[in-house]
VMD Tcl script that builds the backbone (N, CA, C; Angstrom):
set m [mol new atoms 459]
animate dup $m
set s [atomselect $m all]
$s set {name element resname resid chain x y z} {
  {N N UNK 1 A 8.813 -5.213 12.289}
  {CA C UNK 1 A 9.418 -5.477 10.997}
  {C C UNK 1 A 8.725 -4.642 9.949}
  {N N UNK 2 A 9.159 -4.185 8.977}
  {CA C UNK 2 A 9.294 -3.611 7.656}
  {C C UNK 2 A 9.507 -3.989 6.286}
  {N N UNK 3 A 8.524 -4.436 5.374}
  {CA C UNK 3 A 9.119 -5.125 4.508}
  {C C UNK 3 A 8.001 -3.883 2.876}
  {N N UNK 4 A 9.034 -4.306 1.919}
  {CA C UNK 4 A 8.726 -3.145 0.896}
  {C C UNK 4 A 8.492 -4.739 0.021}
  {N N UNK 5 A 7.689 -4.901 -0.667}
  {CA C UNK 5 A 7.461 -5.827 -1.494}
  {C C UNK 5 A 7.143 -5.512 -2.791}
  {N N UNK 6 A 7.968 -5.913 -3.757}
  {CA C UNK 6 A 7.794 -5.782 -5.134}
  {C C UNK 6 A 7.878 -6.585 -5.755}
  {N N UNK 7 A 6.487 -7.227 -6.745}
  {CA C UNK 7 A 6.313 -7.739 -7.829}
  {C C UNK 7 A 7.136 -7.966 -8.845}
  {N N UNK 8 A 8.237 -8.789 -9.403}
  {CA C UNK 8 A 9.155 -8.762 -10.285}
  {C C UNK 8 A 8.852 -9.880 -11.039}
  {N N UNK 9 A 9.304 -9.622 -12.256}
  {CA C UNK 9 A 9.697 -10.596 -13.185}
  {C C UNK 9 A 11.067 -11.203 -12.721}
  {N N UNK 10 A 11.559 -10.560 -12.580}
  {CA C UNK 10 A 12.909 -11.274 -12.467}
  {C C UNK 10 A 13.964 -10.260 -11.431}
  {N N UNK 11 A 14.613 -10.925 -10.477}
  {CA C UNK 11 A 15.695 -9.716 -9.354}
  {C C UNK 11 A 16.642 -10.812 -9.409}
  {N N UNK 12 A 17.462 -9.641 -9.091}
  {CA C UNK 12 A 19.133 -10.042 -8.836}
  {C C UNK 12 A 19.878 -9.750 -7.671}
  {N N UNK 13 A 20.462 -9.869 -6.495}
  {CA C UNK 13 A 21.270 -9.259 -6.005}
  {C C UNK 13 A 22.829 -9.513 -5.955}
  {N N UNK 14 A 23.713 -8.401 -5.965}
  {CA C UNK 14 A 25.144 -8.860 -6.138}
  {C C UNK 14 A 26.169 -8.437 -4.883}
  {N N UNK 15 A 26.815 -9.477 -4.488}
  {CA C UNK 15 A 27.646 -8.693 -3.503}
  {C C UNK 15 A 29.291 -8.882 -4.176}
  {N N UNK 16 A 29.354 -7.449 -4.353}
  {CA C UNK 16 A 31.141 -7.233 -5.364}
  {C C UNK 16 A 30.206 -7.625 -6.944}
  {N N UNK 17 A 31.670 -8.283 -7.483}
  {CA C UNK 17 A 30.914 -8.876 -8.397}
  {C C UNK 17 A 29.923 -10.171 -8.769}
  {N N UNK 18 A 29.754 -10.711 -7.197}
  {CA C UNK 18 A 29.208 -12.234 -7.159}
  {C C UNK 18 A 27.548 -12.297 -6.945}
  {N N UNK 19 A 27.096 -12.894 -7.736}
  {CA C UNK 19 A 25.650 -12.952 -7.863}
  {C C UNK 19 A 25.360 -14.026 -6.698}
  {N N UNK 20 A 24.564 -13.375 -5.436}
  {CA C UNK 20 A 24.735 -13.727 -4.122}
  {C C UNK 20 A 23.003 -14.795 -4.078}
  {N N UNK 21 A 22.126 -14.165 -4.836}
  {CA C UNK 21 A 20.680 -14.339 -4.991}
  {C C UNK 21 A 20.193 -13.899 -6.403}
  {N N UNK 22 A 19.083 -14.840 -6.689}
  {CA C UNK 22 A 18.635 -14.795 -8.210}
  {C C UNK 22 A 17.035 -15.277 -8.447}
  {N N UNK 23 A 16.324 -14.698 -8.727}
  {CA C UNK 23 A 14.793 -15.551 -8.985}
  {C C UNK 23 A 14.334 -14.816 -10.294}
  {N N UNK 24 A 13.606 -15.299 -11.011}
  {CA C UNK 24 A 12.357 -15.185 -11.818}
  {C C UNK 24 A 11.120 -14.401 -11.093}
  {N N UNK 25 A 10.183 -14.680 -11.982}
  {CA C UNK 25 A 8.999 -14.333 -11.719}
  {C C UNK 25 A 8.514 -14.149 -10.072}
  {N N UNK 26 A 8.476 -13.338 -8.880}
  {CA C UNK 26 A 7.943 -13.223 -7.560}
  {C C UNK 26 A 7.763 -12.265 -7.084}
  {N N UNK 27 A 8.275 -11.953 -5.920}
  {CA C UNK 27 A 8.304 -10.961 -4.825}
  {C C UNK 27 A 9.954 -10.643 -4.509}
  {N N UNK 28 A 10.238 -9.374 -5.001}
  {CA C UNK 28 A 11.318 -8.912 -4.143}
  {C C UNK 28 A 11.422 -8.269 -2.551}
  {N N UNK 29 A 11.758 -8.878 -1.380}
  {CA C UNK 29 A 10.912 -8.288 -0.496}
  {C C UNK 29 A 12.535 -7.750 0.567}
  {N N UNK 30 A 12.387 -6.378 0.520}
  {CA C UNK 30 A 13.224 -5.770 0.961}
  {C C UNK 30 A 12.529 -5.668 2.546}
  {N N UNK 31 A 13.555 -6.512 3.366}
  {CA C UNK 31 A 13.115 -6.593 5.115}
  {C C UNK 31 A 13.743 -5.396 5.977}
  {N N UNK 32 A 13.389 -4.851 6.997}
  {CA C UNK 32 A 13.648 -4.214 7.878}
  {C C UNK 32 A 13.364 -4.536 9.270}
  {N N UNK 33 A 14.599 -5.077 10.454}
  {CA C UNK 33 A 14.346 -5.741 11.520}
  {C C UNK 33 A 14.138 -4.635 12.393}
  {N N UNK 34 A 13.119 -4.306 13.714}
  {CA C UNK 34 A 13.339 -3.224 14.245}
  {C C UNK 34 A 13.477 -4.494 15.827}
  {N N UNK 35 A 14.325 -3.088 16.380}
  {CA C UNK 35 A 14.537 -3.663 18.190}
  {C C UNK 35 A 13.846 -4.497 18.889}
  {N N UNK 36 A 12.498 -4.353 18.895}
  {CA C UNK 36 A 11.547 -4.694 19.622}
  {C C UNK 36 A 10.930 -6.087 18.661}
  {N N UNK 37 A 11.141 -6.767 17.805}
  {CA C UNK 37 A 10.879 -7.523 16.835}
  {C C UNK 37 A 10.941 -8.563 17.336}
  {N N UNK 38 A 10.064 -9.693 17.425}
  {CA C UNK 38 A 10.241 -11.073 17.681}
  {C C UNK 38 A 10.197 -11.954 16.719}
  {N N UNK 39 A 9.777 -13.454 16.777}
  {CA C UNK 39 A 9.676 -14.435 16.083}
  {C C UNK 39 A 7.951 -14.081 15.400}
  {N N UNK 40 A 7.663 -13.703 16.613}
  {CA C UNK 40 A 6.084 -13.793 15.811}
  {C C UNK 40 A 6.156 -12.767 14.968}
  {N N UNK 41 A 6.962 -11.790 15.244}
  {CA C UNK 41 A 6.342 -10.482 13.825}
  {C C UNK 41 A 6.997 -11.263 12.345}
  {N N UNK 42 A 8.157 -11.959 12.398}
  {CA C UNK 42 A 8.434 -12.553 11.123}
  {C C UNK 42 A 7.378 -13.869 10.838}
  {N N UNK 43 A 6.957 -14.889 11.941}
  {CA C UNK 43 A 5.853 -15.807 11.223}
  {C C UNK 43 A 4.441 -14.322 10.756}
  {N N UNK 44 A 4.143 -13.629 11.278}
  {CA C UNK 44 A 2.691 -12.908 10.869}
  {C C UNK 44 A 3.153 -12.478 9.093}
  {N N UNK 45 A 4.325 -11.684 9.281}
  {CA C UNK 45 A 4.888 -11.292 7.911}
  {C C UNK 45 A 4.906 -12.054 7.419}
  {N N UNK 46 A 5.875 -13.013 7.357}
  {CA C UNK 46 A 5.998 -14.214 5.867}
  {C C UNK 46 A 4.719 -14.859 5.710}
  {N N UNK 47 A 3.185 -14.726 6.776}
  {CA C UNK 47 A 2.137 -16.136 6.599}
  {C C UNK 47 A 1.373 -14.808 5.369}
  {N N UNK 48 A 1.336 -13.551 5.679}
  {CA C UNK 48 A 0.682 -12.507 5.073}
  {C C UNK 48 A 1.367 -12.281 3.834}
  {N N UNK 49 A 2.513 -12.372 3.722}
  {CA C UNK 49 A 3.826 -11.987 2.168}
  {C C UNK 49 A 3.038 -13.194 1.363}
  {N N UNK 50 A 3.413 -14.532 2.026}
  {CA C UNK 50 A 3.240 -15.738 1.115}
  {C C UNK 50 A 1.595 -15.912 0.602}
  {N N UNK 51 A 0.800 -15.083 1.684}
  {CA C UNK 51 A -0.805 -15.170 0.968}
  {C C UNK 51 A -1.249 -14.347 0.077}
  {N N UNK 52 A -0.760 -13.197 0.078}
  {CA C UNK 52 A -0.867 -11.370 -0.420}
  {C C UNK 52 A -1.377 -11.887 -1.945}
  {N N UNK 53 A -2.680 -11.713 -2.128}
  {CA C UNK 53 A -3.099 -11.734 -3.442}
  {C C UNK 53 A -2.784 -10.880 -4.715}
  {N N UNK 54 A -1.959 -10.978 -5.500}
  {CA C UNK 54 A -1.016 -9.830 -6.043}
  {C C UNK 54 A -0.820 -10.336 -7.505}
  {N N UNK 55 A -0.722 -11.465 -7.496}
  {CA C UNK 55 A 0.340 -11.821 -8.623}
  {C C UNK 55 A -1.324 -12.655 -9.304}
  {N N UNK 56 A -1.039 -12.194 -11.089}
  {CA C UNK 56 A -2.042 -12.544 -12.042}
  {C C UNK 56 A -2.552 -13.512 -12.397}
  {N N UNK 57 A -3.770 -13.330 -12.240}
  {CA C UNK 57 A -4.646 -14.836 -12.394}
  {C C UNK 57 A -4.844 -15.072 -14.298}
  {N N UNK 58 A -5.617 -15.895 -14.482}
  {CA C UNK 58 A -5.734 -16.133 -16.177}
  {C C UNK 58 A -6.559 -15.164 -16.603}
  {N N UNK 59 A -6.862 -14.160 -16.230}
  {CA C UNK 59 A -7.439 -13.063 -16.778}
  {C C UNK 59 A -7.121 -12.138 -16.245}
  {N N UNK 60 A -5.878 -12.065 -16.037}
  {CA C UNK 60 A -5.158 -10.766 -15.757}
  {C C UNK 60 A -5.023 -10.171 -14.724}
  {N N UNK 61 A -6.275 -10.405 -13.675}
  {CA C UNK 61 A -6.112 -9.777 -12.362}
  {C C UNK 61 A -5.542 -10.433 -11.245}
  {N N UNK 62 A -5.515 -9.574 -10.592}
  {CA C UNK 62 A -4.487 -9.631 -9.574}
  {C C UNK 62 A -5.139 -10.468 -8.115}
  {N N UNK 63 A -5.372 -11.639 -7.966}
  {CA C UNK 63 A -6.256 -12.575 -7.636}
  {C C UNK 63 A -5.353 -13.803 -7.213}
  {N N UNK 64 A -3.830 -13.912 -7.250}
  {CA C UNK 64 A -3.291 -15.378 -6.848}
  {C C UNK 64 A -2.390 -14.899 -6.038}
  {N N UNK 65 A -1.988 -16.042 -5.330}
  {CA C UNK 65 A -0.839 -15.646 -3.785}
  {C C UNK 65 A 0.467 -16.504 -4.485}
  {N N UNK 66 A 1.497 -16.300 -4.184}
  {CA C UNK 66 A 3.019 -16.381 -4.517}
  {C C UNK 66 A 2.447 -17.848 -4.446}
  {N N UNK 67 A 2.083 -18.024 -3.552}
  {CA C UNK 67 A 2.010 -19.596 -3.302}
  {C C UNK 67 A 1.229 -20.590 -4.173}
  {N N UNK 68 A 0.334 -20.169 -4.766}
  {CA C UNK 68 A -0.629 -20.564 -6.045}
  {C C UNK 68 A 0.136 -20.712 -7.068}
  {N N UNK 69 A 1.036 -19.601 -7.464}
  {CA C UNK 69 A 1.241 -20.171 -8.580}
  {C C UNK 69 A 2.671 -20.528 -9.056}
  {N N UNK 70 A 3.281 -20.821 -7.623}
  {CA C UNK 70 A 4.709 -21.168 -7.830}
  {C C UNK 70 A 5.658 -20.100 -7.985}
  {N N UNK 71 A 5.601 -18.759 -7.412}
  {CA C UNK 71 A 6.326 -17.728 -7.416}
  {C C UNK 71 A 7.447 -18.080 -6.794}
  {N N UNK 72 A 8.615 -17.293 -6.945}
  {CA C UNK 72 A 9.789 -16.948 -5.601}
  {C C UNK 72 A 9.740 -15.935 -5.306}
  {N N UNK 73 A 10.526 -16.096 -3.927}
  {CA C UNK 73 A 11.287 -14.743 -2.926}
  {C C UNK 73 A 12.198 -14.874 -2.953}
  {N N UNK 74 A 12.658 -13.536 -3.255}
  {CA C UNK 74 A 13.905 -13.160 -3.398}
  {C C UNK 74 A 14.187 -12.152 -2.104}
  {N N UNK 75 A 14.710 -12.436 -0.790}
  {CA C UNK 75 A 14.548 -11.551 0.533}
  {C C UNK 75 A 15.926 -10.897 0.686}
  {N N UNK 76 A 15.901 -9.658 0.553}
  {CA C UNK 76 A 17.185 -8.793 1.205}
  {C C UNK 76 A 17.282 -8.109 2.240}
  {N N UNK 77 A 18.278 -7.878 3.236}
  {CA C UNK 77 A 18.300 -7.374 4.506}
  {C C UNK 77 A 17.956 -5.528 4.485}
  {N N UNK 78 A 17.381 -5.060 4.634}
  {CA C UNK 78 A 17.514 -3.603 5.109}
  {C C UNK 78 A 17.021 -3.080 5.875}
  {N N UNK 79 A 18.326 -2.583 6.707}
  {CA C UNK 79 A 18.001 -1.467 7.889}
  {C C UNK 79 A 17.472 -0.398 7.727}
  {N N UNK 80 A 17.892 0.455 6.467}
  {CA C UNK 80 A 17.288 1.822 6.131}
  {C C UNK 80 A 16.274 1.846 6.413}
  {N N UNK 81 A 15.153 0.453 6.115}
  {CA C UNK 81 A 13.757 0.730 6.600}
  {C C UNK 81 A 13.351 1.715 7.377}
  {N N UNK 82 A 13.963 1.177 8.577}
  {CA C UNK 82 A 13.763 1.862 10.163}
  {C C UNK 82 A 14.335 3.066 10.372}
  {N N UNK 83 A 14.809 3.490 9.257}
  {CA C UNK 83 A 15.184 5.047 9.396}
  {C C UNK 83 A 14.043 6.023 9.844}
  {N N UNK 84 A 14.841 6.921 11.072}
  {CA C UNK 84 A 13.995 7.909 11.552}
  {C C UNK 84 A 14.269 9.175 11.183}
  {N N UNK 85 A 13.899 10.260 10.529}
  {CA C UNK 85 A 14.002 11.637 10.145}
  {C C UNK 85 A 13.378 12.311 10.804}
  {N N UNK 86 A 13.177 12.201 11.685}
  {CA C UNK 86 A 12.153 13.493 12.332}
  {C C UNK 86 A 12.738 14.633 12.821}
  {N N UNK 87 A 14.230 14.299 13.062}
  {CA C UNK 87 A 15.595 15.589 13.505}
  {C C UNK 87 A 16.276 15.461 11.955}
  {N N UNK 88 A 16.503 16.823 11.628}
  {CA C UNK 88 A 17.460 16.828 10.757}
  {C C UNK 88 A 17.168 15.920 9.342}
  {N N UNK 89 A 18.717 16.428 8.493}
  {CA C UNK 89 A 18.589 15.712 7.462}
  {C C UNK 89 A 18.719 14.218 7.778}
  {N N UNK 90 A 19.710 14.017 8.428}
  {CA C UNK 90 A 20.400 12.812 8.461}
  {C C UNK 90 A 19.738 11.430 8.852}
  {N N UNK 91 A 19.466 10.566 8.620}
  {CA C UNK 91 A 18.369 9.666 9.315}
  {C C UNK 91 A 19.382 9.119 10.079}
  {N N UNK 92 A 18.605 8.764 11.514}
  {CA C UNK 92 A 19.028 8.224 12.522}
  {C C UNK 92 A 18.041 6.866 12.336}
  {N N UNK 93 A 19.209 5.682 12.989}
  {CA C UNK 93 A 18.623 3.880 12.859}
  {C C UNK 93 A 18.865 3.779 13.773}
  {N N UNK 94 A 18.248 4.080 14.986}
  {CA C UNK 94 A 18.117 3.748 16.100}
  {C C UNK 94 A 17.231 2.747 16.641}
  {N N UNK 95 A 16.322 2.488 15.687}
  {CA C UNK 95 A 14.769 1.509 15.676}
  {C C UNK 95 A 15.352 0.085 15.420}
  {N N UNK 96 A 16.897 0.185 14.522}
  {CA C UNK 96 A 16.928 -1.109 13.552}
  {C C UNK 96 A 17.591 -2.098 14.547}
  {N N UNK 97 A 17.133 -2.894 14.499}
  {CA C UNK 97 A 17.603 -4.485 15.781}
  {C C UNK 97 A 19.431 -4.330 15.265}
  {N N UNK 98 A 19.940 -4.769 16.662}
  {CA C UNK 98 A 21.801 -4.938 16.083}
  {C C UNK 98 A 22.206 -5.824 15.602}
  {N N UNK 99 A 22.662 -6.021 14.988}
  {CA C UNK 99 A 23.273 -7.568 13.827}
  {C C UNK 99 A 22.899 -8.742 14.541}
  {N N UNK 100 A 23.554 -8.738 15.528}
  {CA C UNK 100 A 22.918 -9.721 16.174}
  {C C UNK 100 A 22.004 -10.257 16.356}
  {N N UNK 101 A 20.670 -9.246 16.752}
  {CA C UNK 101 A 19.792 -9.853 16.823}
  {C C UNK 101 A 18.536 -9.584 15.922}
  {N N UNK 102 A 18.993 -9.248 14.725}
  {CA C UNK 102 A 18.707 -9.059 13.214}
  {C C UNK 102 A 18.640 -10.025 12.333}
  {N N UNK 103 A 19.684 -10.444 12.272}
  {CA C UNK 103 A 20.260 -11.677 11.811}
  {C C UNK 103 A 19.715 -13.102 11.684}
  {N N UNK 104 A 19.164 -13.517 13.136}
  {CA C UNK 104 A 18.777 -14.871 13.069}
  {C C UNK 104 A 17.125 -14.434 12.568}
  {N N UNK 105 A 16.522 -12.987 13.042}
  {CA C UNK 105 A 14.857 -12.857 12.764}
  {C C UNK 105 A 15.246 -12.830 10.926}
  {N N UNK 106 A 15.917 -12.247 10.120}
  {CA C UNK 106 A 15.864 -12.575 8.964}
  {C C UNK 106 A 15.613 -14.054 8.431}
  {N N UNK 107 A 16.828 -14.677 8.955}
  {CA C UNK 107 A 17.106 -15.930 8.676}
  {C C UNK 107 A 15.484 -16.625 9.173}
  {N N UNK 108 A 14.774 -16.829 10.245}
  {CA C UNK 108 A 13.860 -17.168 10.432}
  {C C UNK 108 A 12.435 -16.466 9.864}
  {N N UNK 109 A 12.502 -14.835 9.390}
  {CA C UNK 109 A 12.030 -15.238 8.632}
  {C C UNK 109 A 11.612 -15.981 7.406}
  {N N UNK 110 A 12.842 -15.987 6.708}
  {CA C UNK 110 A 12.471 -17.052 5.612}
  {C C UNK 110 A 12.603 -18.258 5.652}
  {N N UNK 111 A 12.646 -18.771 6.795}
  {CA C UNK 111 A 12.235 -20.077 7.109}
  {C C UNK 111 A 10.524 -20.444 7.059}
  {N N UNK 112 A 10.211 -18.718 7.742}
  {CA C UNK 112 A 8.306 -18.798 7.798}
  {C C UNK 112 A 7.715 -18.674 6.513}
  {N N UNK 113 A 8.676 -18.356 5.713}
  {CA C UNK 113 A 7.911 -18.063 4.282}
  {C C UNK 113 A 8.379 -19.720 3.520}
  {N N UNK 114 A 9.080 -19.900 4.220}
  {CA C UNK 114 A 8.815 -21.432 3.551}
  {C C UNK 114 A 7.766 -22.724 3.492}
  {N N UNK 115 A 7.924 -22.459 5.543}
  {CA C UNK 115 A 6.652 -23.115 6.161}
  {C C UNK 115 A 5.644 -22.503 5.251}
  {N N UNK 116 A 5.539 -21.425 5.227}
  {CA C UNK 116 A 3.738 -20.660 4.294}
  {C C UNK 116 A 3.958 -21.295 3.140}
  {N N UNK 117 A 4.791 -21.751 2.311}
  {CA C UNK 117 A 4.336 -23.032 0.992}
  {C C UNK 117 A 5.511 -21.791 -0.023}
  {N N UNK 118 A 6.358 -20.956 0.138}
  {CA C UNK 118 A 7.001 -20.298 -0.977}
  {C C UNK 118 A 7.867 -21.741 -1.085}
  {N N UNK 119 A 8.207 -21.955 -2.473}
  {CA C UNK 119 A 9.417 -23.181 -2.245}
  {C C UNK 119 A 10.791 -22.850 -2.743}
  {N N UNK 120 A 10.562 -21.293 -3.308}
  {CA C UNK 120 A 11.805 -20.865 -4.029}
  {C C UNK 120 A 12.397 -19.753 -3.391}
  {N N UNK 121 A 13.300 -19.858 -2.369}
  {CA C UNK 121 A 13.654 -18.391 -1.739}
  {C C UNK 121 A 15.700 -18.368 -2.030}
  {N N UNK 122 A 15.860 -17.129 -1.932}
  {CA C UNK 122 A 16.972 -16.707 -2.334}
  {C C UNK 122 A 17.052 -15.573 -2.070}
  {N N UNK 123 A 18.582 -15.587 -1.221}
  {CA C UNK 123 A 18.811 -14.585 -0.318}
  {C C UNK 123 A 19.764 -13.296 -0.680}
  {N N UNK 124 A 20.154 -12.375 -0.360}
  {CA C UNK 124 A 21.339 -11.741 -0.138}
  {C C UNK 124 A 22.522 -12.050 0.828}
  {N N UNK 125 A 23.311 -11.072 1.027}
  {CA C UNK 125 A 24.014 -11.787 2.414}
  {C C UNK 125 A 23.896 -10.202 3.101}
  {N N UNK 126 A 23.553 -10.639 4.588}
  {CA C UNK 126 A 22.997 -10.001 5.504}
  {C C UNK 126 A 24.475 -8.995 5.860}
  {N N UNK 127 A 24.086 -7.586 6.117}
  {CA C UNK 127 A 25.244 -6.786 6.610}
  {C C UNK 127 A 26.026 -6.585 5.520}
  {N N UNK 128 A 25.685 -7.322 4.327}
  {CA C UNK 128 A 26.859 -6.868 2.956}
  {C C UNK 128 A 26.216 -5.394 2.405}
  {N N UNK 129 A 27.260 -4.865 1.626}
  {CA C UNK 129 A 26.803 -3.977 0.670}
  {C C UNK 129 A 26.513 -4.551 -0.746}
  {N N UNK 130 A 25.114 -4.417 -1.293}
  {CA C UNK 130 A 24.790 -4.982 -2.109}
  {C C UNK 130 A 24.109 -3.906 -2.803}
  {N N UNK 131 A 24.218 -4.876 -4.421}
  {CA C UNK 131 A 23.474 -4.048 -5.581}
  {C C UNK 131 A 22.472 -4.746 -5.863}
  {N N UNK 132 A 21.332 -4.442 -6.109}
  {CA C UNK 132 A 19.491 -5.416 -6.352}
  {C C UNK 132 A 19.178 -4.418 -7.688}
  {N N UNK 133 A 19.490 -5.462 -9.078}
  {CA C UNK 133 A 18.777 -5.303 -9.841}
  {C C UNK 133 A 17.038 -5.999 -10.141}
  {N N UNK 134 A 16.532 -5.306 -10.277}
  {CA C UNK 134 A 15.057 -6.068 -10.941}
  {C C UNK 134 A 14.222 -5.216 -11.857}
  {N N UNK 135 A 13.269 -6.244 -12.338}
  {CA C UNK 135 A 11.884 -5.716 -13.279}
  {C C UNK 135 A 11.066 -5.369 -12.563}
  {N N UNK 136 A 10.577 -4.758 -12.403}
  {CA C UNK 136 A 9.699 -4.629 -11.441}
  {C C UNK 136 A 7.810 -4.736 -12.093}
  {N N UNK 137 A 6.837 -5.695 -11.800}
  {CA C UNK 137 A 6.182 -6.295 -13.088}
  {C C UNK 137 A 4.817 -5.522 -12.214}
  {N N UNK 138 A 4.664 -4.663 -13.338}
  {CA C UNK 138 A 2.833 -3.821 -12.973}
  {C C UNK 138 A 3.444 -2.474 -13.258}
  {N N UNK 139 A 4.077 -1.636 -12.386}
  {CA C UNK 139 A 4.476 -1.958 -10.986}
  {C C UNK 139 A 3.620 -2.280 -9.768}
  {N N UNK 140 A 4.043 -3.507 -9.000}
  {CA C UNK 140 A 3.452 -3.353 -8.192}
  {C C UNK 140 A 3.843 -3.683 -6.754}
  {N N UNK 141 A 3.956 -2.720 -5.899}
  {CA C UNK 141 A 4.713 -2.175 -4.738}
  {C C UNK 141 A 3.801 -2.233 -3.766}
  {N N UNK 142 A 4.220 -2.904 -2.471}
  {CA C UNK 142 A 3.151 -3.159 -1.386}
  {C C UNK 142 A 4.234 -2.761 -0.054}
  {N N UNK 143 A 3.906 -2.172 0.812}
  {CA C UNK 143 A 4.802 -1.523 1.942}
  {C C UNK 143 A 4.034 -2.291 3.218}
  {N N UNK 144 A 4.543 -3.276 4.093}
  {CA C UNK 144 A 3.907 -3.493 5.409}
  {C C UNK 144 A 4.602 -3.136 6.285}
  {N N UNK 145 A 4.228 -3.154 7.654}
  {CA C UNK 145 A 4.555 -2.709 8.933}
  {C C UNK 145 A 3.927 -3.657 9.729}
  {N N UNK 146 A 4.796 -4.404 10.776}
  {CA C UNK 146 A 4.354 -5.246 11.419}
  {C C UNK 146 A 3.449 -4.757 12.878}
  {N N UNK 147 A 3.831 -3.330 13.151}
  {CA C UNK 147 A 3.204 -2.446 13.849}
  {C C UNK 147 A 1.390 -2.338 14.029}
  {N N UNK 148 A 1.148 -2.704 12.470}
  {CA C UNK 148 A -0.424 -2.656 12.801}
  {C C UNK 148 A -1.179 -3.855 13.100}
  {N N UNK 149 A -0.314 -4.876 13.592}
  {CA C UNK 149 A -0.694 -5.731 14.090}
  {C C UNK 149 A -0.131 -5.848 15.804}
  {N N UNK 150 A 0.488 -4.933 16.050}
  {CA C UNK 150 A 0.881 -4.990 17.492}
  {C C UNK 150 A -0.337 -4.746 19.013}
  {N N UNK 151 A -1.196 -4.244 18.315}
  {CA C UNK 151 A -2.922 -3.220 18.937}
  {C C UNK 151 A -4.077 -4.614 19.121}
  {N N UNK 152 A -3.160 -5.609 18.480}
  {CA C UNK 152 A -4.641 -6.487 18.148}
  {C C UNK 152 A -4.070 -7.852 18.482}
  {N N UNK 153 A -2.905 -7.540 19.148}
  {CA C UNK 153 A -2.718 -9.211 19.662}
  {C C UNK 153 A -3.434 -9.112 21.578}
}
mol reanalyze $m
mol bondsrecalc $m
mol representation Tube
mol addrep $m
């Protein structure tokens, strides 16, 4: 798994004109399912998303976990993640799990980010074409890969 995490004041996502997902103050966390992906790479991700010391303590630094201080997630599906360029312009998604079995690891992940104490999550809809407005607050942008934990189980 693949997830791009950004610090927001506030995100939106829309599918057409219908506001599909909505939060305040959290984490926008753009997911990427790859083939080989299980249950455990989404519990390791969401226990690490929901702890990630990021978001501002009473003196400004960056010292509290989503979970401290009552943040949301706001989680959207993307395959692009797993885009491979190494031929050509064109990226090939050959890495990205098939709807199928994409689908329920999303959905379970944010079930794990619930179990981890987030209490505010809000979704996109999976396989839609969607528009994600947000603030993006710092900026502050965190990129994981569930990969560097694959060496050490």
């Amino acid at each position: 798994m693949k997830a791009v995490i950004q610090r927001v004041r506030h995100a939106r996502v829309l599918v057409g004109e219908q506001a599909a997902g909505a939060i305040g103050p959290g984490f926008l966390i753009l997911l990427g399912v790859a083939q080989d992906d299980t249950q455990r790479e989404a519990e390791l991700l969401a226990g690490k998303i929901a702890r990630l010391r990021v978001m501002e303590d009473d003196e400004g630094k960056m010292n509290r976990a989503l979970t401290d201080c009552g943040g949301a997630a706001l989680v959207v599906s993307q395959f692009t993640l797993l885009a491979d360029i190494k031929k050509g312009n064109r990226p090939a998604f050959t890495h990205a799990a098939p709807p199928g079995t994409a689908a329920p690891l999303y959905e379970y992940f944010c079930d794990c980010l619930r179990q981890a104490g987030v209490t505010e999550i809000a979704t996109g809809v999976f396989g839609a074409d969607m528009q994600v407005t947000l603030q993006n607050d710092g900026p502050v942008t965190i990129l994981m890969d569930t990969d560097i934990w694959r060496n050490t189980r």
